[in-house]
C-alpha positions in Angstrom: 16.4 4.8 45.5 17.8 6.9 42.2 14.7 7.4 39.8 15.6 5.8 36.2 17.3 8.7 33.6 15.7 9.3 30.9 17.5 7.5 28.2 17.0 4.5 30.4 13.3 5.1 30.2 13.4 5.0 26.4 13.4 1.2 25.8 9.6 1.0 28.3 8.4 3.9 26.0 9.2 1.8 23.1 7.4 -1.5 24.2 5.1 0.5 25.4 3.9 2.8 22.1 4.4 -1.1 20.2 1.6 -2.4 22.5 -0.8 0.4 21.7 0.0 0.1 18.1 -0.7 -3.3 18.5 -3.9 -3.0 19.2 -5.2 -2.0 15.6 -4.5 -5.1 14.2 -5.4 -7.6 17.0 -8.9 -5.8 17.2 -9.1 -6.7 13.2 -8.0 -9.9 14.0 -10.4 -10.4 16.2 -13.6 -8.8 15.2 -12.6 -7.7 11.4 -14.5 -9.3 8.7 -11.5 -11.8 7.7 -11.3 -15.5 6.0 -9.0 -17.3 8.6 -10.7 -20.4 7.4 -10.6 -21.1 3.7 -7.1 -22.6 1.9 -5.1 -20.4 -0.2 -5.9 -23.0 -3.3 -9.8 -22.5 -3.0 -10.4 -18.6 -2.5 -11.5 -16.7 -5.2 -11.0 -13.8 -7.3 -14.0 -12.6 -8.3 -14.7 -9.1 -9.7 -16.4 -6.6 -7.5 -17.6 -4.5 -9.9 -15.7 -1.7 -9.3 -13.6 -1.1 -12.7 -15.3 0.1 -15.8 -15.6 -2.2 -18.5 -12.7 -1.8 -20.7 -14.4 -2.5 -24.2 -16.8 0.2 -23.4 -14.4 2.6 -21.5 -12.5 4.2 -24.0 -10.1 6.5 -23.0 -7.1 5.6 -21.0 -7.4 4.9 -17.0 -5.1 4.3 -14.4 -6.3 2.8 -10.9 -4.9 1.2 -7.7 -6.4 -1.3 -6.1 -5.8 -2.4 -2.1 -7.4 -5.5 -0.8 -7.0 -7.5 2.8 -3.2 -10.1 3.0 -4.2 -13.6 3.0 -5.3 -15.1 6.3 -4.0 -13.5 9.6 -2.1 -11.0 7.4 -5.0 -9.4 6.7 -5.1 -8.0 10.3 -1.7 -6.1 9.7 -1.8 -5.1 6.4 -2.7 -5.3 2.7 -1.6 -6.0 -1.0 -1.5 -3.5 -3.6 -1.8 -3.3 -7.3 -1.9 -1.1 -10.4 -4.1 -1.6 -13.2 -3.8 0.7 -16.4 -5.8 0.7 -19.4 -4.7 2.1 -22.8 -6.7 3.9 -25.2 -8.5 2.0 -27.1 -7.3 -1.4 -25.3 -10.1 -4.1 -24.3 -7.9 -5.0 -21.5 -6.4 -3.6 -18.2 -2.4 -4.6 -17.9 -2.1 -5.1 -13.9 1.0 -4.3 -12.7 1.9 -5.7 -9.1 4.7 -7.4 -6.7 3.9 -10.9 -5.5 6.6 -12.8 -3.5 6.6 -16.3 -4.5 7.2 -15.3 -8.0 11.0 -15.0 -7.4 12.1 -18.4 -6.8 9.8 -19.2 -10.5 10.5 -16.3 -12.3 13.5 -14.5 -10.5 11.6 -11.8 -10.4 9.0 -10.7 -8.4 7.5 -8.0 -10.9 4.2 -9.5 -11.8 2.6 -8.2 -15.3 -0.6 -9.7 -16.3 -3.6 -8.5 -18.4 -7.1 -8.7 -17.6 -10.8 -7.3 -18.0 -11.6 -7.3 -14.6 -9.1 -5.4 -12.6 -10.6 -4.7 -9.4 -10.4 -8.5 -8.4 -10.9 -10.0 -4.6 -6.9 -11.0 -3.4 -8.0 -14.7 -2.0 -11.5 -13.5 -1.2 -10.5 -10.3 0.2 -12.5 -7.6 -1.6 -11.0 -4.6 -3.1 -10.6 -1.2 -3.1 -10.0 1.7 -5.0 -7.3 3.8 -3.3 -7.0 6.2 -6.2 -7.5 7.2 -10.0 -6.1 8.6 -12.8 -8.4 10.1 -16.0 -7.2 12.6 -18.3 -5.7 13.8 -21.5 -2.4 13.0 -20.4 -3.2 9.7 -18.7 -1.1 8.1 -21.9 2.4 10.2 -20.7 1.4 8.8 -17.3 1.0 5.5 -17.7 4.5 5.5 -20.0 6.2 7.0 -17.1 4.5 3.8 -14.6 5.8 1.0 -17.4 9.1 2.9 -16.8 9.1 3.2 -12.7 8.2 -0.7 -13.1 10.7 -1.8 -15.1 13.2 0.3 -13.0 12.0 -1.2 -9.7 15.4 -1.7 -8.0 14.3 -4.3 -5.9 12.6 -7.1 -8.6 14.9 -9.9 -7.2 14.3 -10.0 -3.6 11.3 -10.0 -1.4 10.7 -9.7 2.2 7.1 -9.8 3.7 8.2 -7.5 6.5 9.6 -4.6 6.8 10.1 -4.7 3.1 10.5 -4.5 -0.1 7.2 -6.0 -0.7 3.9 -5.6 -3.2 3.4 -2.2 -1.2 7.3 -0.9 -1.0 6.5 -1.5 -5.0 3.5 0.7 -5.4 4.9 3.1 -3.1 8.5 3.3 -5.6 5.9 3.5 -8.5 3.7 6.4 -7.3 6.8 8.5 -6.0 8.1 8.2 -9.7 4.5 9.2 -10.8 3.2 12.1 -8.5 -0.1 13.0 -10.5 -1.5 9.8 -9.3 -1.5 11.6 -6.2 -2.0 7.8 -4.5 -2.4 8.3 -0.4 -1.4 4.6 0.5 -3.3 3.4 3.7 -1.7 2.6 6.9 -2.4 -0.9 6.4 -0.1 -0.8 3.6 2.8 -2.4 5.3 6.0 -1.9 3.7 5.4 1.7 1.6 8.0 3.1 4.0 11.0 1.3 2.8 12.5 3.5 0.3 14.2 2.3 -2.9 18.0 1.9 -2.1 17.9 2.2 1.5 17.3 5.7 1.5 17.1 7.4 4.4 14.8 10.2 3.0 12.3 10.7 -0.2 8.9 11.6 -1.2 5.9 10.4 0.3 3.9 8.4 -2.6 1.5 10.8 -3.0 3.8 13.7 -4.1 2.6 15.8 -1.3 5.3 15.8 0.9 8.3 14.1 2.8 9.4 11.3 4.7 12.5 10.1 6.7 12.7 6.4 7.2 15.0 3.6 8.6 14.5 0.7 6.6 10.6 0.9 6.9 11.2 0.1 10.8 11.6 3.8 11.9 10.2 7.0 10.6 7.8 9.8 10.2 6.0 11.2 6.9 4.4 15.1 6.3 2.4 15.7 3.6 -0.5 17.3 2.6 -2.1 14.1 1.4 -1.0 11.6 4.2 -1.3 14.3 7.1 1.4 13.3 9.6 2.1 9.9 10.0 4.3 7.8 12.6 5.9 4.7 11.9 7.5 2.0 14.7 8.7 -1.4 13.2 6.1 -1.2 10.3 3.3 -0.2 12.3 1.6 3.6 11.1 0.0 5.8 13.3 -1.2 9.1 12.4 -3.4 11.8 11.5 -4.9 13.1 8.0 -5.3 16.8 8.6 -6.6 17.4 4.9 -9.6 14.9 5.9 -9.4 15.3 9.8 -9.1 11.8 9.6 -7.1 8.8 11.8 -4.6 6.9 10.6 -4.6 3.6 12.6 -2.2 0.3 12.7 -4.5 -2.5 11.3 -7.1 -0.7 10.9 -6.9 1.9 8.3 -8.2 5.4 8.2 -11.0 6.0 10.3 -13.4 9.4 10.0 -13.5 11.8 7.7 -15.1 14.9 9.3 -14.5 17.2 6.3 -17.1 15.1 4.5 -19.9 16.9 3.8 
């Protein structure tokens, strides 16, 4: 019987890296700490005490926040927002992509102000993914106002592979480098590329990526380490931490620490 040739071998290898990848998020799924149970009208959005308070921070601040996807979405992935404080201002303006806004608003740019940035997303606690101070944190948050209102994809929304809330934040940081922001794996959707590039910066800055529509791809940089993408899914290792990148999961380990 004639073995299989190779490219005939390529569609099994496919399935079977999916199933592995899989894994990640079914594990969340089942054992990760995630509200399957309470309706979308009665979670909550508390602080978690995170952010400074704005009428006794001062000087300008930029942050970006990641919490758990409502419900089972969770398991996959997570949603992701900027929040950016002037000087002088008493409030943080939140800047952040939310899909339902489009048939309301036709746009799915959501600006908001607020005191308390670092908010739960439907009782899903936050967390700071990265952190801008500075004397020139002014210039930068001018240049995010102007990456925001360029966003080339306000008027559509796709959950999966993108553009979505993190396809957003992703666009933002790669027109902002110092933010130097290292989106998670979990962040579902940072691959698609404005335009439907095939190649651009990694968010951070640090490096470069080649990408099929956020379905197909890889990423180098000295931020993200290398990182693998199949149908959404990011696998991958953070050399500058010596850290895993896992589907679902999130970065695990960080043997440099210390």
């Amino acid at each position: 019987m004639r073995s299989p040739r190779r490219w005939q071998l390529w569609p099994r290898r496919l399935v079977l890296a999916l199933m592995v990848l899989l894994l990640g998020p079914l594990s969340v799924l089942a054992f990760g700490e995630l509200d399957l149970q309470t309706h979308w009208s009665d979670a909550g959005f508390d602080s978690a005490g995170i952010a400074p308070d704005p009428r006794e921070q001062k000087a300008p601040l930029i942050q970006v926040y990641g919490a758990r996807a409502y419900n089972w979405r969770g398991a996959f992935g997570i949603h992701s927002w900027i929040a950016a404080k002037r000087r002088g201002a008493d409030q943080y303006r939140i800047y952040q992509v939310i899909g339902w806004n489009l048939r309301r608003f036709g746009t799915t740019v959501a600006i908001s102000e607020t005191q308390r940035p670092d908010f739960a997303w439907y009782n899903a606690e936050p967390e700071l993914l990265a952190e801008y101070r500075g004397p020139d944190a002014e210039s930068v948050i001018d240049r995010i106002e102007a990456a925001v209102a360029a966003y080339p994809h306000a008027g559509e929304y796709r959950m999966w592979p993108g553009p979505n809330s993190n396809s957003f934040i992703a666009h933002v940081a790669r027109q902002v480098p110092e933010m130097k922001l290292d989106l998670p794996p979990t962040a579902i959707g940072k691959d698609y590329l404005a335009h439907g590039r095939l190649f651009d910066s990694l968010p951070s800055g640090s490096g470069w990526q080649l990408s099929l529509l956020g379905l197909l791809g890889i990423g180098v940089g000295l931020e993200e380490g290398i990182e693998l993408n199949l149908l959404g899914l990011s696998a991958g290792l953070d050399v500058d931490d010596l850290a895993l990148r896992l589907p679902g999961i999130g970065r695990v380990g960080n043997w440099n620490e210390g």
